[in-house]
Structure formats: structure tokens, C-alpha cells
C-alpha positions as CSV (number, residue, x, y, z in Angstrom):
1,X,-42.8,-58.5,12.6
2,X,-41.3,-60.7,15.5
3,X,-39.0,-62.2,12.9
4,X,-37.7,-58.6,12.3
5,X,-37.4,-57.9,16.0
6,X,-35.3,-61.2,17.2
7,X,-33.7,-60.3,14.3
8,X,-32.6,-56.9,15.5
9,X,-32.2,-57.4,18.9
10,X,-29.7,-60.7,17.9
11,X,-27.7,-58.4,16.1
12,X,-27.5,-55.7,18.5
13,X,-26.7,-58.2,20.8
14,X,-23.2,-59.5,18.8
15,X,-22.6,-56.1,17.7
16,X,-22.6,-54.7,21.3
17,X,-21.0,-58.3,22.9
18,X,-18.3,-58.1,20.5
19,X,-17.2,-54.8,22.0
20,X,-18.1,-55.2,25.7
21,X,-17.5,-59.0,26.1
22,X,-15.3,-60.6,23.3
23,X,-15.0,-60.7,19.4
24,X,-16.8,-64.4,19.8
25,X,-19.7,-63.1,20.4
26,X,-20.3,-61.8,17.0
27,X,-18.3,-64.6,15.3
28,X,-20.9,-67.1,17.1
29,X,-24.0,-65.2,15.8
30,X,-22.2,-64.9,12.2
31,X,-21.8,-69.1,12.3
32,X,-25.5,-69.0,13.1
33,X,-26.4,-66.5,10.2
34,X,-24.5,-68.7,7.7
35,X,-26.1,-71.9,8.6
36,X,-29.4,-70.9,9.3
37,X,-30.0,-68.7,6.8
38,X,-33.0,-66.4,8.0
39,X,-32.8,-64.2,5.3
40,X,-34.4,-66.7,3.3
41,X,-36.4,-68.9,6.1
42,X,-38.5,-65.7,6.8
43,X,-37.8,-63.9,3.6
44,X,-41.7,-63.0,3.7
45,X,-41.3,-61.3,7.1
46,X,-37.3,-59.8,7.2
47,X,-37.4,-56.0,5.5
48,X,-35.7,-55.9,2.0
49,X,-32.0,-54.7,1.9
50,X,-31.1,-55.4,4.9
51,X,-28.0,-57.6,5.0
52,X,-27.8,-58.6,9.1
53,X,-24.4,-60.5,8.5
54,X,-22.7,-58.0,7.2
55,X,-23.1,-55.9,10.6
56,X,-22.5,-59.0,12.6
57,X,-19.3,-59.4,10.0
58,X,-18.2,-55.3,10.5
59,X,-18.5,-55.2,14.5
60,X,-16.6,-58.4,15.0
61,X,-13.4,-57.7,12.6
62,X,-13.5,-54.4,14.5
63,X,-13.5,-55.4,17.4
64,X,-10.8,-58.2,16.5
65,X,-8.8,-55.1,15.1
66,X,-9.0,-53.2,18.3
67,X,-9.2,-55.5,21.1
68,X,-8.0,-58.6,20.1
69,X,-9.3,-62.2,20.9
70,X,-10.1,-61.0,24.4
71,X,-10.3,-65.0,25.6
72,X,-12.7,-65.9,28.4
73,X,-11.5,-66.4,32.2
74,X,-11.4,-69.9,32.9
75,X,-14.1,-71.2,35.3
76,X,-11.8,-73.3,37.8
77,X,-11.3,-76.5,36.8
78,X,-11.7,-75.7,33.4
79,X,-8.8,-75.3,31.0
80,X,-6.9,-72.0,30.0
81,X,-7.8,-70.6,26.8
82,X,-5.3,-71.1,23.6
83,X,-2.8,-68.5,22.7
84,X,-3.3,-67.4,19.5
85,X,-1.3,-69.6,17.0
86,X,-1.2,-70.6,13.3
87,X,-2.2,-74.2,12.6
88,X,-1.0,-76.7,9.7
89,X,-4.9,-76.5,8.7
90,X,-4.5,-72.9,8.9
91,X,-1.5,-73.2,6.6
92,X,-3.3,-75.5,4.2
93,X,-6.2,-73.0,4.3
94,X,-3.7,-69.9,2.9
95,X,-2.6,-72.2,0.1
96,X,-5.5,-73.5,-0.8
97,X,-7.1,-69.5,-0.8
98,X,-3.6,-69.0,-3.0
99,X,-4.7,-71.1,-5.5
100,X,-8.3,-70.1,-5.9
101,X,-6.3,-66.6,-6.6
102,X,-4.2,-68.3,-9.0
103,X,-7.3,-69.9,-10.7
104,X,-8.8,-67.1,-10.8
105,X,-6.0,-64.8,-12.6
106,X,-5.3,-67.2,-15.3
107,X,-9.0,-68.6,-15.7
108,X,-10.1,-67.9,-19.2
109,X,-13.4,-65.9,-18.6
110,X,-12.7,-64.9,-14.9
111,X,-15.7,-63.0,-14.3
112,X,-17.7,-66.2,-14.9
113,X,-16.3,-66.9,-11.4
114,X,-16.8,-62.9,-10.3
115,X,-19.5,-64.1,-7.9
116,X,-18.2,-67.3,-6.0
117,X,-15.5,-65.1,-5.7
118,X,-16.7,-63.0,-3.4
119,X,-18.3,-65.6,-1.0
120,X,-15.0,-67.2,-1.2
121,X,-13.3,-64.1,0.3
122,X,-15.8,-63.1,2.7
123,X,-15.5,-66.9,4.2
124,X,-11.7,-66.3,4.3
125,X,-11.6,-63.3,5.8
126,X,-13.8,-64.6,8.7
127,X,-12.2,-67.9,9.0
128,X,-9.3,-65.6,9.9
129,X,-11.1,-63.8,12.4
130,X,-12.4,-67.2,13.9
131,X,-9.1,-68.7,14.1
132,X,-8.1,-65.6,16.2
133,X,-10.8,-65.0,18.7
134,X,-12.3,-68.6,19.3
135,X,-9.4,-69.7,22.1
136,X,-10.9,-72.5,24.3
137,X,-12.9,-75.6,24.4
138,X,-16.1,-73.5,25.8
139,X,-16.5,-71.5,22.7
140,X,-15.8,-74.5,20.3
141,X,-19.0,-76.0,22.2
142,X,-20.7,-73.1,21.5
143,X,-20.2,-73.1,17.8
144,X,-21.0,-77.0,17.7
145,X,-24.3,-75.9,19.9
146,X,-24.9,-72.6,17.5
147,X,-24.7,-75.2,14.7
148,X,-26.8,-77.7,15.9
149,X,-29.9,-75.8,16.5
150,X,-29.5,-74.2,13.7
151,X,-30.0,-77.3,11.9
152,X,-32.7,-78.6,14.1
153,X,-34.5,-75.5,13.7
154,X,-34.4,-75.4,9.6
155,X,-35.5,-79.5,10.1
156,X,-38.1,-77.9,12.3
157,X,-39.4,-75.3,9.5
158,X,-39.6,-77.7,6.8
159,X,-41.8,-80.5,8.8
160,X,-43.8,-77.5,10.0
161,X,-44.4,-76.5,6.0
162,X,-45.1,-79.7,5.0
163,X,-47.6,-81.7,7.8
164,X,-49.8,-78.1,8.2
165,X,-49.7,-77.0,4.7
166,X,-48.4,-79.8,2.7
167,X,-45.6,-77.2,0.8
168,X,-43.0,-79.4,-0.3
169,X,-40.9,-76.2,-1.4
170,X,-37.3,-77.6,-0.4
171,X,-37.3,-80.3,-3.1
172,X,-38.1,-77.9,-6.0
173,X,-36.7,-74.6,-4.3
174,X,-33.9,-76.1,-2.2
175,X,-32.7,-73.7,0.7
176,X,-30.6,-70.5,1.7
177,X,-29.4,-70.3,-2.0
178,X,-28.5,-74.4,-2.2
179,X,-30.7,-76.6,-4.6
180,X,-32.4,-79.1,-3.1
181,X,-29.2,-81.5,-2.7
182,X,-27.0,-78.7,-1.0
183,X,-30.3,-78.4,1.4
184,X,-30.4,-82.4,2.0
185,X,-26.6,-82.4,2.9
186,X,-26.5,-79.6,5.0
187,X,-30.0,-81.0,7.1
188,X,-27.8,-84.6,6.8
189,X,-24.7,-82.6,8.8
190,X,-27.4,-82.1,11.6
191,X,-28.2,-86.4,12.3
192,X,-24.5,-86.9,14.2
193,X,-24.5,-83.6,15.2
194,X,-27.8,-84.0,17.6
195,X,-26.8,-87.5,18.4
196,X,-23.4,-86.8,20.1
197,X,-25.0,-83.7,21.5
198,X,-27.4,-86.2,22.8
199,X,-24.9,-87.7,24.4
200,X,-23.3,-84.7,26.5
201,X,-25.0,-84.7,29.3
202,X,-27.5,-86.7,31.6
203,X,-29.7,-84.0,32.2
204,X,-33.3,-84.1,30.6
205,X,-33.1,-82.2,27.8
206,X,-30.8,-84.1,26.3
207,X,-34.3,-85.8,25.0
208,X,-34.9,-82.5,22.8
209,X,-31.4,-84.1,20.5
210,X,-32.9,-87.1,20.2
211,X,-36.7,-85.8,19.3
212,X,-34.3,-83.8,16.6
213,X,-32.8,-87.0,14.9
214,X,-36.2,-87.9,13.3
215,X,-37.4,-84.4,12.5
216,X,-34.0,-83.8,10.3
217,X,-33.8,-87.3,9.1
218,X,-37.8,-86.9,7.5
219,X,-36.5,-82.8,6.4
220,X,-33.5,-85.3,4.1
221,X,-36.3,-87.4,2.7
222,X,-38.1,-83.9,1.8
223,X,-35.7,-82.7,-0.4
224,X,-35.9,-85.8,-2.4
225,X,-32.2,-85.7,-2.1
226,X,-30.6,-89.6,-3.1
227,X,-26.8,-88.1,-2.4
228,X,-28.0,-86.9,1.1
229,X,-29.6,-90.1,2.1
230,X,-26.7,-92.1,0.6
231,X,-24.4,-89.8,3.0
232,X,-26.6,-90.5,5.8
233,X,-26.4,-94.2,5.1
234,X,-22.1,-93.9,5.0
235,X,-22.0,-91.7,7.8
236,X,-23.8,-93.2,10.2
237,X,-21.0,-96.1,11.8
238,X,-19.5,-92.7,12.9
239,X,-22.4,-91.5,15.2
240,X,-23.8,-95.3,16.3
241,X,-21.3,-97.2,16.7
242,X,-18.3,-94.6,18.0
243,X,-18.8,-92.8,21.4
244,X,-21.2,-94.2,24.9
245,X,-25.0,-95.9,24.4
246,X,-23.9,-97.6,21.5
247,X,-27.0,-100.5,21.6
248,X,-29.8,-97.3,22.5
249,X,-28.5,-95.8,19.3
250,X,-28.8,-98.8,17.4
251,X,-32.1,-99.0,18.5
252,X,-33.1,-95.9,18.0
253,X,-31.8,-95.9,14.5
254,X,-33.5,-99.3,13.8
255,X,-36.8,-97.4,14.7
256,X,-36.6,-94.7,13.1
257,X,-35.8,-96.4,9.7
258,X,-38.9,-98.3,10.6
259,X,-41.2,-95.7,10.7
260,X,-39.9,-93.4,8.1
261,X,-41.1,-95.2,5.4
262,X,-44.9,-94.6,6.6
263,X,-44.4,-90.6,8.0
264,X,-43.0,-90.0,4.1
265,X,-45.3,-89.7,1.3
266,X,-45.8,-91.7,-1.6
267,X,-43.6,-89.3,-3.7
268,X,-40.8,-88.9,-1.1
269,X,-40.8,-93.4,-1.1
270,X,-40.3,-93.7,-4.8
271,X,-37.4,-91.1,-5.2
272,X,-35.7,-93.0,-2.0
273,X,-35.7,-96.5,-3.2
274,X,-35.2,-95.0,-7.1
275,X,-31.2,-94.9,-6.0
276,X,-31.1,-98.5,-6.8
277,X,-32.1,-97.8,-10.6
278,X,-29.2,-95.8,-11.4
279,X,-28.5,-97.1,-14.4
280,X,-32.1,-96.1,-16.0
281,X,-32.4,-92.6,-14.3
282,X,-31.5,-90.5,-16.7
283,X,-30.0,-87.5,-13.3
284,X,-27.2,-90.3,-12.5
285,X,-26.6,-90.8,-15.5
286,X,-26.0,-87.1,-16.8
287,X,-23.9,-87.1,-13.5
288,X,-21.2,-89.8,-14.6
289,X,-20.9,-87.8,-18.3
290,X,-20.1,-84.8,-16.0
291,X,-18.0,-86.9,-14.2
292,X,-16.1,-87.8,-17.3
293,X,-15.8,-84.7,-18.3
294,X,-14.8,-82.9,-15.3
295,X,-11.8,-85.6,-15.2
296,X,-10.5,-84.6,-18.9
297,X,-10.7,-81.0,-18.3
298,X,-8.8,-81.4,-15.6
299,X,-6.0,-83.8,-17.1
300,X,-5.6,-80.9,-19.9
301,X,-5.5,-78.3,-17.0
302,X,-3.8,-79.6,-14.4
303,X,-2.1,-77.3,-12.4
304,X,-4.7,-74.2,-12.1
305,X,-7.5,-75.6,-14.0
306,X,-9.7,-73.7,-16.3
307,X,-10.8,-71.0,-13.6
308,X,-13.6,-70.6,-10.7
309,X,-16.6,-71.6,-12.3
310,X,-15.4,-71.9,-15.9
311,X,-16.0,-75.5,-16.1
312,X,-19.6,-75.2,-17.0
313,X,-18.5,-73.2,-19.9
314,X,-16.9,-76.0,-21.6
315,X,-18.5,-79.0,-20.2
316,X,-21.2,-79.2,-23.5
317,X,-18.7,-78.8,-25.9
318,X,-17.1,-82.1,-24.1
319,X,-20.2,-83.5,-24.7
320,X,-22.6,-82.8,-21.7
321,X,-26.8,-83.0,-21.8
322,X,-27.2,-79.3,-22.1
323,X,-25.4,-76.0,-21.9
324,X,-23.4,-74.7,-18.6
325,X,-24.1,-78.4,-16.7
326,X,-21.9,-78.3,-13.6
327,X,-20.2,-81.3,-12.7
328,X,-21.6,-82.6,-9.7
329,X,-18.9,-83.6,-7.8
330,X,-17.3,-81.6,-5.6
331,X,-14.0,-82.8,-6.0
332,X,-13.6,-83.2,-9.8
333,X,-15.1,-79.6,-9.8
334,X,-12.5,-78.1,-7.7
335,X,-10.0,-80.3,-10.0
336,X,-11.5,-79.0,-13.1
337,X,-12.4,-75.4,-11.9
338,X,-8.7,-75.3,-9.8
339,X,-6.6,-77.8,-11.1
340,X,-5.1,-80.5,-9.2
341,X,-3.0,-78.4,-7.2
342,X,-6.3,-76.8,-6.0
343,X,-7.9,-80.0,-4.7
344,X,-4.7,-81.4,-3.1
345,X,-4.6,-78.4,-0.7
346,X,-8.3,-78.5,-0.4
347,X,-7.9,-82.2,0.6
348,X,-4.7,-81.3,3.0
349,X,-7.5,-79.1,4.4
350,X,-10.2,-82.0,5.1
351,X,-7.6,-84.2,6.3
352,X,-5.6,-82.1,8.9
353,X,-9.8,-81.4,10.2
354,X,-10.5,-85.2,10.9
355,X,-6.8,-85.9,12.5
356,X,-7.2,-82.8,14.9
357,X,-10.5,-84.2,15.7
358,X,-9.2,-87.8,15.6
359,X,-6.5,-86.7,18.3
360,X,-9.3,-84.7,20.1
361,X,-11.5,-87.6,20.6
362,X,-8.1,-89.9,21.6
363,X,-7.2,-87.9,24.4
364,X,-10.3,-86.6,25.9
365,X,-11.9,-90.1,25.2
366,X,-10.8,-91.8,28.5
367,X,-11.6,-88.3,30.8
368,X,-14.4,-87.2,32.9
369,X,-13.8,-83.3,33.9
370,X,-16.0,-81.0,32.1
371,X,-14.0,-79.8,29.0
372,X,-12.7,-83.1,28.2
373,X,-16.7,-84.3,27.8
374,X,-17.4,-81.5,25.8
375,X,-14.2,-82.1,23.9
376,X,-15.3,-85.1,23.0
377,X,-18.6,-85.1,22.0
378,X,-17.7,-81.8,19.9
379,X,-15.1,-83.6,18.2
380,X,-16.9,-87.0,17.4
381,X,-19.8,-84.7,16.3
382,X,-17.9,-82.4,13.8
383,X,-16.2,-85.8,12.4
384,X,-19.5,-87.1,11.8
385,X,-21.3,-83.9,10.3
386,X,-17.9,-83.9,8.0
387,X,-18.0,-87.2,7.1
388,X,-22.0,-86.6,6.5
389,X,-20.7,-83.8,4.0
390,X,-17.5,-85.5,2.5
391,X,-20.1,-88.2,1.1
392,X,-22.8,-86.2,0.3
393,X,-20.3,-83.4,-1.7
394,X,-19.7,-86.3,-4.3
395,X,-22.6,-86.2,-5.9
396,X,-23.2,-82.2,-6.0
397,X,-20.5,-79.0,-6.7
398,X,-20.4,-77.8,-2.9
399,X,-16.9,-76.2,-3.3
400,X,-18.1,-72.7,-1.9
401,X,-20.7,-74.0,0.6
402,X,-19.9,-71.9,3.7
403,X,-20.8,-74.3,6.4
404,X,-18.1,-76.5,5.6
405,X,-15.4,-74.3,6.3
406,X,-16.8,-73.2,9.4
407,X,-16.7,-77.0,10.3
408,X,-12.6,-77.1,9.5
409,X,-11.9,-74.4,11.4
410,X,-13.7,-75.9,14.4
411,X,-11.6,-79.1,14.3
412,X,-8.1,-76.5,14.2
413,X,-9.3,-74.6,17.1
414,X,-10.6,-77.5,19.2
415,X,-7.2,-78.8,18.9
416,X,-5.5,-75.8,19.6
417,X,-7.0,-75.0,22.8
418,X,-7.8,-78.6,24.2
419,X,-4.0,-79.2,24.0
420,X,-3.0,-75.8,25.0
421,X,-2.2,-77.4,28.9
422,X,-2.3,-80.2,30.7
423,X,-5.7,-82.0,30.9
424,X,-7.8,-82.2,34.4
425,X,-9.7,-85.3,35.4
426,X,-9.8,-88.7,36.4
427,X,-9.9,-91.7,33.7
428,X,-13.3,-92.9,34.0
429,X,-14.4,-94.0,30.3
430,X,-13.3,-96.2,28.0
């Protein structure tokens, strides 16, 4: 019953912010909805039929349609918000949308891909609406804090499951819809997320970050996920070694390492050292056939590819273990699926998101004044939680997974309002 109620009184909250404050407010509770996912966290508790996001979704492009952005005053000191202006990752967005439309028209059963299709336009349409109303470096460090939590709080869940009642339920159910690798990457996004967050102040509840970093990194070993702990591994120079406290980090990661091995279970050891026996496990191996075959379908179909989704159709007649086998790779997916055009615009997307953050965390780096910290640590955070999801997304098809997107659209909008005037402060960091 209390899940119901913070349920309702959250939604009545962005519903009636979005029209009495800004359109934020309801684009901030739908990021939360998308990442946490407590439709399916409290499932048991939530009544049936009732689909939160899509009030959330209907108040804010209202209130978008009506209002407009309606930016926040700027504290003084504090930078003006952004006017409202279309980005090159904006642009790469559009044609990358273009060609899922392309794919879809000429894919050769197109209602294979009927229902990816419409999470793909739902995201689109509110990626639109974010890149309108989210206008300054405050609200970008609420989405990364909104996203954060959220992540901590699913870590939280899953620990709770397993320690009280020993339920194991991510590895074999997964989470929010994902298998059980789409859950270990998105709880992987969460480790650089806490640790820059960590880093954003000296007050003491910065502490409550770094009690997170262990709680998420045991939630990874839980879903008995290899592609999420291989992304953790890759991904973690860009938490530890970039940003302040470089040697506390190291040695908090060194500790943590060391006692993971005796808070995991027997089970949870043997599927993490098991990455090393590739060659004899017969998952990789059905991955690199997929692989292969994901590659030729997409040489024979290179500029639209075969259709959203149509890939599994063909892959056992190429030759795969067993009939409509995915390809497990996000890329070679989105090149079968989309063709080649497809995953170039989707890569122009990923790259324009880690150069606006890579000039974000340049310019800000060196500052002291309040936005320029929290422009930094957002930035360096998002790279690492992309990075996290860059690595982890080769080893699983994660083309549609919403949190991604949400991730882009941050680095485009952090940009766009930490550049929009001249930058306050006094160089104090190096």
C-alpha cells in the first residue's frame, strides 16, 4: 500500500510541478520512472493497469506545448539558463530516428519490429521534450542525481532480496524487462556515477556514494552477468584515475575487490572467474556465431538492413544454435537490424555525447564556483556510466534500452547551457 501511495503522490507531484513550476519537473520524475522501473520493483504491491509514466509523459508534453521550457531563475552567482537550441547530437539523433523509419518501411516482416517500435518513439518524442525544457547546469545535476539513486536504490533492492531471503531472481529474471545482462549493465552505469557524485561535495553525506559503490558492485556479481563485470573492469581508469582523491579511490577500489570475493556466494565466484574459459563455454561461444552472422547479414544489407528486429528471423538459417537467437552485440545488431547507415548515425550519436562531455570536463575542470563543480562531476560521471554501457552493450543487443538515451541527451544539454555565458570563478584545481 505505501508503494501505491509514494507512487501517487510522486506523480501528482510532476503532474502538478510541470504546470505550476516548469516542464522539468515531470521530465525529471519520467528519467526516474525509466531507470528505476517500479512497476516491476514493486509489481506485487503497484495496482494492475496502471501505467504512472504515461501521466508523467502526458502533463509534461502539455505543459511543454503550452508554456514552454519555463527555465529556472538563476540563483546569483550561478549561470543563466540555455536558450533553447538544436545541437549536432540533436541533429545526429533526427537521423539516426530517420533511419530506424527507413528500416522499418523496407524491413521484410516489419511487424516483427511493431513493438521496439513503439519504445523507440516514445523515447524520441521525450528526448525532444528534454532537449527543450532542461536549460541549465542545475537541472542537468538533477537528472545525474535522479539517476543515481535510482541505481543505488535498485542495488539496494537486490542485496536486500538476496542477504534476508536468499532470492537470487535478477540472474534468472533479470530486471524492468532486461535479462539478466541488460540488468548487470544498467546496475554497472551506477559504480562511476556514485563515485564522482562522491566527489561533489565535502559535506558528510557524500559517505552515502561511497557506501553505494559496494552495494551496486555485489548487485553486478548477482546477475551473474561476465559482459557487466568485464565493463566494470574497462570502465573503471575513467572514474579512479580521472577527477580529485585519485589514491582514496584506488584504495577503495583495491578493497572492495578484496572483499567481494568472500560477500559473493559460491555460485556468483564460479560464473566470475568462468570469463577466462571462453573458449569452452558454450554462451561465448554461441555469441561469436551470432557475431558472424550478424556481420554477413549486414554486408548483404547494407544500407537499411533487414528491419527492426528482423535479424533474429534469419540468424538460424545462417547457421545459429537455435531459432530467433539475437545477436548479442549491440552494434552488429543495429548494423544487421539497420544497416550500416543506421549504426554510423547511432555512433555520430555516442561520439558527439563523450566530446560535449570531454569539453565539459575541460573547461569547468580548473574552476571552483558552484556550477562549474557540478559541471564537472556530472560530466566525468555521465562519461563513465557511458563508457560502463559502451562496453558492456558488446556483449548483449541493448539498441532500445531507454537509459542510454537519456544519458546522450544529458551530455547535449550539459553543453548547451554550461557554455551558454561566460563562466564565474576563480582557478583553483588542477
Amino acid at each position: 500500500m505505501k508503494q501505491t501511495l509514494f507512487m501517487a503522490a510522486l506523480t501528482g507531484f510532476a503532474v502538478v510541478g510541470s504546470f505550476a513550476s516548469t516542464p522539468f519537473v515531470g521530465f525529471c520524475v519520467y528519467v526516474l520512472y525509466a531507470v528505476l522501473r517500479p512497476q516491476y520493483m514493486w509489481q506485487w504491491s503497484l495496482p494492475v493497469g496502471v501505467n504512472w509514466s504515461l501521466y508523467v509523459a502526458l502533463a509534461t508534453i502539455l505543459a511543454t506545448a503550452v508554456f514552454g521550457p519555463r527555465p529556472p531563475r538563476p540563483a546569483p552567482g550561478r549561470l543563466p539558463p540555455s536558450r533553447v537550441t538544436i545541437a549536432p547530437l540533436h541533429v545526429a539523433m533526427f537521423l539516426f530516428g530517420l533511419c530506424l523509419v527507413a528500416s522499418y518501411f523496407t524491413a521484410r516482416v516489419p511487424e516483427a519490429g511493431d513493438r521496439m517500435v513503439g519504445d523507440y518513439w516514445k523515447m524520441f518524442l521525450m528526448f525532444g521534450v528534454g532537449a527543450v525544457v532542461t536549460r541549465s547546469v542545475g537541472q542537468v545535476w538533477a537528472l545525474y542525481l535522479t539517476y543515481t539513486l535510482s541505481l543505488a536504490y535498485i542495488a539496494y533492492e537486490v542485496n536486500f532480496l538476496y542477504f534476508r531471503h536468499g532470492y537470487l531472481g535478477i540472474a534468472t529474471n533479470g530486471y524492468g524487462g532486461a535479462d539478466n545482462n541488460g540488468a548487470g549493465m544498467l546496475l554497472a552505469m551506477g559504480v562511476p556515477l556514485c563515485a564522482f557524485a562522491w566527489e561533489s561535495t565535502t559535506r558528510w553525506w557524500r559517505w552515502a556514494f561511497a557506501a553505494f559503490i559496494p552495494v551496486i558492485l555485489h548487485a553486478v556479481l548477482m546477475t551473474y552477468s561476465r559482459g557487466a563485470m568485464v565493463a566494470l573492469v574497462v570502465a573503471a581508469p575513467f572514474w579512479i584515475l580521472r577527477g580529485r582523491y585519485r589514491k582514496p579511490k584506488i584504495a577503495l577500489g583495491v578493497c572492495v575487490l578484496a572483499c567481494l570475493p568472500f560477500l559473493a556466494g559460491q555460485e556468483i565466484r564460479d560464473r566470475f572467474f568462468s570469463v577466462e574459459k571462453y573458449q569452452q563455454d558454450n554462451s561465448a561461444n554461441s555469441r561469436l556465431t551470432s557475431w558472424k552472422i550478424g556481420v554477413q547479414i549486414a554486408n548483404e544489407n547494407p544500407v537499411f538492413g533487414v528491419g527492426i528486429r528482423n535479424s533474429p528471423l534469419l540468424t538460424y538459417s545462417y547457421g545459429a544454435d537455435m531459432e530467433g537467437r539475437v545477436i548479442h552485440s549491440q552494434y552488429i545488431q543495429i548494423a544487421a537490424d539497420n544497416g550500416y547507415v543506421g549504426l554510423a548515425c547511432y555512433l555520430a550519436v555516442v561520439g558527439l555525447a563523450m566530446w560535449d562531455l570531454e569539453k565539459v570536463i575541460r573547461r569547468s575542470r580548473p574552476l571552483d564556483d558552484p556550477d562549474s563543480v557540478r559541471a564537472y562531476v556530472s560530466a566525468a560521471g555521465f562519461q563513465g556510466a557511458i563508457v560502463t554501457f559502451l562496453v558492456g552493450a558488446t556483449f548483449l543487443s541493448a539498441e532500445a534500452f531507454e537509459p542510454q538515451y537519456w544519458l546522450f541527451l544529458a551530455a547535449a544539454q550539459l553543453r548547451l547551457a554550461y557554455f551558454a555565458a561566460p563562466v564565474p570563478g576563480t582557478p583553483t584545481r588542477s
